[in-house]
N, C-alpha and C positions, 0 to 999 in steps of 0.2 A: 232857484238860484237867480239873482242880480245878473242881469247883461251887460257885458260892458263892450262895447261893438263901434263899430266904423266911423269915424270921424268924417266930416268932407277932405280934409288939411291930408291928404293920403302918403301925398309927394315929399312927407316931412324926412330929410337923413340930416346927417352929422353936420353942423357948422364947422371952420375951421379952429374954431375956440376950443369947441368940445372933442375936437380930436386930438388935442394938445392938451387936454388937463392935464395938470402937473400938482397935485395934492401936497400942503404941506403936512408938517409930522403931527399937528395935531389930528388934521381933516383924517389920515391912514390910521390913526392911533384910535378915533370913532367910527372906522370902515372896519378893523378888526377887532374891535370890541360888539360891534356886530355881531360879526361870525362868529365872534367866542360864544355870546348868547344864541344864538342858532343852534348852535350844535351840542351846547351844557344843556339847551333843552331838552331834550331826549330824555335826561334823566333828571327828574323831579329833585334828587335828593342835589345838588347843584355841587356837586362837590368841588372841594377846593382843599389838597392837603399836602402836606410836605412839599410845596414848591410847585404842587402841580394844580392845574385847571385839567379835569378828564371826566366825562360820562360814562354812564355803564346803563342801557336801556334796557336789558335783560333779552333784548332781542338777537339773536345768536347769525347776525349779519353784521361783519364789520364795518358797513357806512354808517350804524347807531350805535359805536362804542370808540372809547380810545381821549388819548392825550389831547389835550388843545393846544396847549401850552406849557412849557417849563419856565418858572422865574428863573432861576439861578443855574448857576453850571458846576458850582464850588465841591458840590457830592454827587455828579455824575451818576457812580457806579450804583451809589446809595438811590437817588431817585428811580434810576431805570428797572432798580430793585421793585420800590415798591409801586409805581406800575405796573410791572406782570406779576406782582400780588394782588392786586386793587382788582386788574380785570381777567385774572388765571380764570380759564373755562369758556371764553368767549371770543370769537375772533373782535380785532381792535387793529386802527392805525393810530401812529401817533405823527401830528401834525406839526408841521414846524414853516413859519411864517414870518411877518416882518415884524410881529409880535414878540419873537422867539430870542433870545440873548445873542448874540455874535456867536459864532462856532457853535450852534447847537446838532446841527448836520454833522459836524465830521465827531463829535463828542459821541450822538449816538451810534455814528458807525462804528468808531471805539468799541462798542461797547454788543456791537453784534449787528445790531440794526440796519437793516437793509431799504435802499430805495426801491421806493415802487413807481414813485409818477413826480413831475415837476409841470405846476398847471398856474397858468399864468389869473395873476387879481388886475380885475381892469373895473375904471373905475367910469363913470360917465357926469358931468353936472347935471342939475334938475331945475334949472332956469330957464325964464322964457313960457311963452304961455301952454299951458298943459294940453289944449287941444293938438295942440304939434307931435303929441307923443302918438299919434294913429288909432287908438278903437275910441268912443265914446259912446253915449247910449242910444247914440239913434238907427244906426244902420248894420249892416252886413257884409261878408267880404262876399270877391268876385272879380274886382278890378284888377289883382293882377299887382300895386303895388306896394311898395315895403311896408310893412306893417299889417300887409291883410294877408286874410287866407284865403284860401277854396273857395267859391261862391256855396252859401248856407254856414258859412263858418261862425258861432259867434263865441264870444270868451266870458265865459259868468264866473262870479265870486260863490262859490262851495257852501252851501249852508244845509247841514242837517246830515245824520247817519249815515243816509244812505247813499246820498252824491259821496260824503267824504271815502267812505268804501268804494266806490267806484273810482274814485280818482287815488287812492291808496292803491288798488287795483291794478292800474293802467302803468303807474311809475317804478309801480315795482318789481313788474314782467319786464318792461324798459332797462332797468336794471341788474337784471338777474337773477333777483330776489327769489330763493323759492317761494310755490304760493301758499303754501303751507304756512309762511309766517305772516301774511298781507293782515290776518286779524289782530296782529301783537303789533304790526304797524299801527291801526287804525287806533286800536288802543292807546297807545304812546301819543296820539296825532290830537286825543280825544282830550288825554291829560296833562299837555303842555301847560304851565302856569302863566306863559305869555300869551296866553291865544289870543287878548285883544291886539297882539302888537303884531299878528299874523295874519295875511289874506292867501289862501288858498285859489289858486285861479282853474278854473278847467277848458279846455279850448273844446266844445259841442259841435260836432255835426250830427244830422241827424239823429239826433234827440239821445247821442250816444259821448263819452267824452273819451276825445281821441291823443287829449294832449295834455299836460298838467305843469302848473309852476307853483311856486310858494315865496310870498312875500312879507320878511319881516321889516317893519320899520320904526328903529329904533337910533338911540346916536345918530341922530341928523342922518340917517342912512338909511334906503331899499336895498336889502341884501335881498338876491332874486337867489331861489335855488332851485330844486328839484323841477329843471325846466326838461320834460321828458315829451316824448313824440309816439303814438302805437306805430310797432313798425310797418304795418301796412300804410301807413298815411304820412310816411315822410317824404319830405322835399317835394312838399305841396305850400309851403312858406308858414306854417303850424307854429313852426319856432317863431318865425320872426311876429305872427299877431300874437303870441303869448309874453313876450319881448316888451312890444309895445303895448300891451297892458299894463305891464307890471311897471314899466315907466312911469305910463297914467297913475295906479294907484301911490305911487311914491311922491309923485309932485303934489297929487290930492291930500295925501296925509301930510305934507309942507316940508320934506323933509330933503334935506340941500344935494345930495348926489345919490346916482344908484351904482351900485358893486356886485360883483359874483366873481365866481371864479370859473374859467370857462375850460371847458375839454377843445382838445386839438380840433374836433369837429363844429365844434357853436363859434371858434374865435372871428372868424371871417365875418360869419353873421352881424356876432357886437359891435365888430367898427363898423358895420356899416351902419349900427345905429350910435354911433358918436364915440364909443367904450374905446379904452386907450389902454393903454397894459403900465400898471404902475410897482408891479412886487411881483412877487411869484408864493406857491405854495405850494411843501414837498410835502409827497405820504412816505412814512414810512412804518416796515412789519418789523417787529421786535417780536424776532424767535422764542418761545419758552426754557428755559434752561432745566 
């Protein structure tokens, strides 16, 4: 694996600019077109049918199945239909975002659908010179601050089976995932048709990886996700040099702002690397009938 490690520039946080990004509707409308491709990835076959954007990975965890999107709200009853035909047998959420038509939330609770989580999309700019963003290729953490880890920490780019498996591994016990499925993961991970627009990042101590993110950069956009911690090595600042790699990798590929959407526990983190909260994004379970 590619190191991508410590910068001198350590001291780099948030300007006052970039705490106040304020995204117009086209800049949100290629931060969700993102995500949409993030997560259609999962399933090769890209679907896209009656109104709806939704994957089906075949993998029987519902964070790799479900709705992305609904165009239209005019057949409600009829779409929500054939979603829980499209994906009957598998757990799934379906997502609704700033993507989503007006009144999609209360349409599907109409219609049975229950909230599970409302997680805020924050968005960061990628201007400014990219050694600011905290790891580069020359050194190692230790010092303690933003952007570095543990002293021996460093953050390499995932190449080849058997890292990928290990870092498949790692995110998925983070997760919940049983491990009985991590091979259907690795699988799926293997045969993404975007994988050039994909960096896998793994955060190495000891010759082991303890921390995993994943970065697509597409739509002028670094969507960061699967930014995962093993729980024995958290709140040793893991997140934050995984963080600022994926920063790095996004300004490296030219690509104008970075996005994610963050759990109640990572939000604090992102502002402190400049991320501002610009939308939000609901899960919701639609019952089987």
């Amino acid at each position: 694996m590619k190191a991508i490690k410590r910068n001198d520039a350590l001291n780099w946080v948030a300007s006052s600019d970039s705490a106040t990004y304020p995204p117009k509707a086209d800049e949100l409308a290629e931060v969700t077109a993102n995500f949409r491709q993030y997560l259609l990835g999962w399933d090769t076959a890209k679907r896209a049918e009656d109104g709806l954007d939704l994957f089906s990975s075949g993998i029987t965890a519902m964070q790799f199945n479900g709705v992305v999107r609904v165009r239209s709200l005019e057949a409600v009853e009829q779409t929500v239909a054939t979603a829980r035909m499209r994906l009957a047998g598998i757990p799934w959420w379906w997502w609704v975002g700033p993507d989503s038509p007006k009144g999609t939330s209360a349409a599907l609770t109409s219609q049975g659908a229950v909230l599970l989580a409302a997680m805020p999309l924050m968005v960061r700019p990628l201007d400014g010179d990219a050694s600011s963003y905290g790891y580069n290729i020359e050194a190692r953490g230790g010092s303690g601050a933003l952007g570095e880890g543990p002293d021996g920490l460093s953050v390499e780019v995932v190449e080849g089976l058997g890292r990928l498996t290990e870092l498949v591994d790692v995110y998925t016990k983070s997760m919940g995932i049983p491990a009985d499925l991590a091979a259907d993961v690795v699988r799926a991970e293997a045969a993404r048709e975007d994988n050039t627009d994909v960096i896998r990042l793994a955060a190495v101590l000891d010759g082991r990886i303890v921390g995993t993110t994943v970065v697509i950069t597409t739509h002028r956009t670094a969507g960061v996700f699967i930014v995962h911690v093993a729980e024995a090595q958290r709140r040793r600042g893991i997140g934050g040099a995984l963080t600022a790699a994926a920063l790095r990798v996004g300004r490296e590929r030219g690509m104008r702002r970075a996005a994610l959407i963050a759990s109640p526990a990572g939000e604090a983190l992102y502002r402190n690397f400049g991320f501002t909260v610009v939308s939000e994004y609901q899960l919701f379970a639609v019952p089987a009938v």
